[in-house]
C-alpha positions in Angstrom: -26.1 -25.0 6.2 -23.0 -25.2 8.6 -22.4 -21.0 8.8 -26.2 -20.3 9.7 -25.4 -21.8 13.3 -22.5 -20.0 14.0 -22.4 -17.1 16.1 -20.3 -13.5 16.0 -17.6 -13.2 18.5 -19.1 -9.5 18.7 -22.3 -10.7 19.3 -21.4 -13.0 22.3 -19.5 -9.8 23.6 -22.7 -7.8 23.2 -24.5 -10.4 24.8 -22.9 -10.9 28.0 -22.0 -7.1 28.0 -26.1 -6.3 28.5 -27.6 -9.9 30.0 -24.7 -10.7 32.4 -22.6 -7.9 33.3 -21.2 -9.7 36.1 -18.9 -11.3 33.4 -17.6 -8.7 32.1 -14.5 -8.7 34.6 -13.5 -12.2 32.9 -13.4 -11.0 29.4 -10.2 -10.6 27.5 -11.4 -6.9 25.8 -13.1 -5.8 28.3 -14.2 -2.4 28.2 -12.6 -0.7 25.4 -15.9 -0.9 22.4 -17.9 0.5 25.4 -15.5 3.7 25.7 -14.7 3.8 21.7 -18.6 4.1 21.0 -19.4 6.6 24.1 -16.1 8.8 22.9 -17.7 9.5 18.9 -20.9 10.0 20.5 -19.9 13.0 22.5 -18.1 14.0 19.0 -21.4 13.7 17.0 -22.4 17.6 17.8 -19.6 18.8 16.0 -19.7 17.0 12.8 -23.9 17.9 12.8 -23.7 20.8 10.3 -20.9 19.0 7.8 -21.4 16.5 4.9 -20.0 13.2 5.5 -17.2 12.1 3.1 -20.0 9.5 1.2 -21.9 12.9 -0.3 -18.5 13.9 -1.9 -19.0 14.8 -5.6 -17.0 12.6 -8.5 -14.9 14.8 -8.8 -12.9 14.8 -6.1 -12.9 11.3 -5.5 -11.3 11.1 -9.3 -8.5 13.6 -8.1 -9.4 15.7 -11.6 -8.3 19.0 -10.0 -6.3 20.8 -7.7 -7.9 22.2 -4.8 -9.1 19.1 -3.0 -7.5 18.9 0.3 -7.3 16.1 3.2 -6.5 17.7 6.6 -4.9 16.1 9.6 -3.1 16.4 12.8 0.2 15.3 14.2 0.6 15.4 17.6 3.6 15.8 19.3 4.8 13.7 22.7 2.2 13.3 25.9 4.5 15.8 27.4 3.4 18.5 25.6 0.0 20.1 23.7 1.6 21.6 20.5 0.8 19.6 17.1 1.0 20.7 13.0 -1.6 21.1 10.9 -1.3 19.4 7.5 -3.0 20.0 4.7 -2.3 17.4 1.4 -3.8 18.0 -2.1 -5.4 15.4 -3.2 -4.3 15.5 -6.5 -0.5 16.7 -6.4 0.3 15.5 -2.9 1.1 19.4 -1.9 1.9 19.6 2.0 0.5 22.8 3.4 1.7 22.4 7.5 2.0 24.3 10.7 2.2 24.7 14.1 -0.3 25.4 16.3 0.3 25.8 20.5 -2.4 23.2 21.5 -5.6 21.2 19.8 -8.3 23.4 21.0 -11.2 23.5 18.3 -10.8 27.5 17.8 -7.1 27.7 18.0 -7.1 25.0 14.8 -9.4 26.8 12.8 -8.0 30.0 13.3 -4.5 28.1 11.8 -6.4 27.0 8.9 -7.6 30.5 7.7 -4.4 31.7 7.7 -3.3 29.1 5.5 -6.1 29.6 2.8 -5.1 32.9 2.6 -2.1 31.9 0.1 -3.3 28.9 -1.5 -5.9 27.1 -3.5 -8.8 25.9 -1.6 -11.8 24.5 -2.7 -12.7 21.3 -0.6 -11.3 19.7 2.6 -12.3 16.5 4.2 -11.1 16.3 7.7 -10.8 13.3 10.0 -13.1 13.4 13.2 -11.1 14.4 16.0 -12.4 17.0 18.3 -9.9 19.4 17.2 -11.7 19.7 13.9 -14.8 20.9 15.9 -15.1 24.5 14.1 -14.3 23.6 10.6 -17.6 24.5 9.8 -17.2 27.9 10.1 -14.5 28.1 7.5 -15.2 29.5 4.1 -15.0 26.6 2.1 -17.1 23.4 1.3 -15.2 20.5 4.3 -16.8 17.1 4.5 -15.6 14.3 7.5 -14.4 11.2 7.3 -16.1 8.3 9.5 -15.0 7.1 12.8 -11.8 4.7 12.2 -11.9 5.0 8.6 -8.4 6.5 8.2 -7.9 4.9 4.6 -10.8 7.3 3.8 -7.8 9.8 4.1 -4.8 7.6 2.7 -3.1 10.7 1.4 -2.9 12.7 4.6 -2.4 9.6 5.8 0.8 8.5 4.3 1.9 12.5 3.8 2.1 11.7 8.1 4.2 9.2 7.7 6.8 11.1 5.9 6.4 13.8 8.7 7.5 11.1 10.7 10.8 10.6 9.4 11.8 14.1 10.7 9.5 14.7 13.5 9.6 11.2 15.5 6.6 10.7 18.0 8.8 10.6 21.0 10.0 14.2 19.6 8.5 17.4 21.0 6.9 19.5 18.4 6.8 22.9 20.7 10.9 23.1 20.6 10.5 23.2 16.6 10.8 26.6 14.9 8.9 27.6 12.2 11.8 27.7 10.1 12.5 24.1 10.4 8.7 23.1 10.0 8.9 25.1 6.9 12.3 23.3 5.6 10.8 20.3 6.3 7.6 21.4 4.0 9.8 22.1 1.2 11.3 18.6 1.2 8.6 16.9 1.0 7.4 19.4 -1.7 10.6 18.8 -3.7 10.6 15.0 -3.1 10.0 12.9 -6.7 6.9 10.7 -6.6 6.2 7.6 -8.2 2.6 8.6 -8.4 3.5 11.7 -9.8 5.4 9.7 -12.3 8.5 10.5 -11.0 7.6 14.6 -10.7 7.7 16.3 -7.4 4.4 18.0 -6.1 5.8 21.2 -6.6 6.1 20.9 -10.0 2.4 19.3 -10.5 1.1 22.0 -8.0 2.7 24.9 -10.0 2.8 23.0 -13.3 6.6 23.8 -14.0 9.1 21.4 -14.6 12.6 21.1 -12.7 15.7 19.6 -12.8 17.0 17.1 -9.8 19.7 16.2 -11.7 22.6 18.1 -12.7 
């Protein structure tokens, strides 16, 4: 048939990337699948002691209870090192954020603890930055997303989004108080869902029922 003799565009990159290397310069993408792949390499001796997000039970992929969290970072400008810590539950959409100074490893998991402290934990999958290096040593059960999967995460991953809207990219995070971070966790909080059929995750989280609407 006509589609056994075609051949991959990847594969012609892969091809002249290891046969004739002195082509390289004349390719459009030249270097950038080389770098991606060397990058999650170096990350793969964090991950080594944590599930991947395939092993998760049916339980939390059904979102049947609250506990299950998705954890992410948003960064602020290149300018500066601070970013906030999010954590969504799954199954309400309940933000859990804050700031933390820089991305170090240690300095993010030390911000996580003190988070759990207050709130219901039970799982959290993270995405695979190296920031997320030590979540292994937190107390509860954390599992990782694979590389460029982000829709593995859609919830944090939209929850961002709406971050966004107050926190811009070009915006520095470090000139933030906690007080505003923490206003801007209640709105979302307080903000009616169509998933949540019109309820707000507060509600769902603390199963009480308010009135927007005087």
């Amino acid at each position: 048939k006509e589609w056994y003799r075609r051949i991959n565009t990847s594969t012609l990159y892969r091809f002249i990337r290891y046969e004739y290397t002195e082509l390289q310069r004349y390719l459009r993408y030249k270097h950038k699948w080389y770098r991606t792949c060397k990058k999650w390499n170096k990350r793969k001796k964090h991950y080594r002691d944590v599930p991947n997000i395939w092993l998760r039970p049916d339980i939390i992929n059904s979102r049947m209870r609250i506990g299950d969290r998705e954890g992410d970072t948003v960064v602020s400008n290149r300018s500066s090192k601070s970013a906030l810590v999010t954590l969504v539950e799954r199954k309400t959409l309940y933000l859990l954020m804050s700031k933390v100074e820089n991305q170090q490893a240690k300095t993010v998991k030390e911000e996580i603890e003190k988070m759990m402290q207050w709130e219901k934990f039970k799982t959290i999958t993270f995405d695979n930055w190296s920031e997320f290096g030590d979540i292994s040593k937190l107390k509860v059960q954390c599992y990782r997303a694979n590389p460029y999967a982000s829709y593995e995460r859609w919830t944090n991953e939209r929850t961002n989004w709406l971050i966004r809207w107050y926190i811009p990219k070009w915006a520095d995070i470090s000139s933030r108080t906690d007080e505003e971070i923490h206003e801007i966790q209640n709105n979302l909080n307080h903000k009616p869902r169509k998933k949540l059929w019109y309820l707000s995750p507060y509600e769902v989280y603390n199963t009480i029922s308010l009135s927007y609407i005087s």
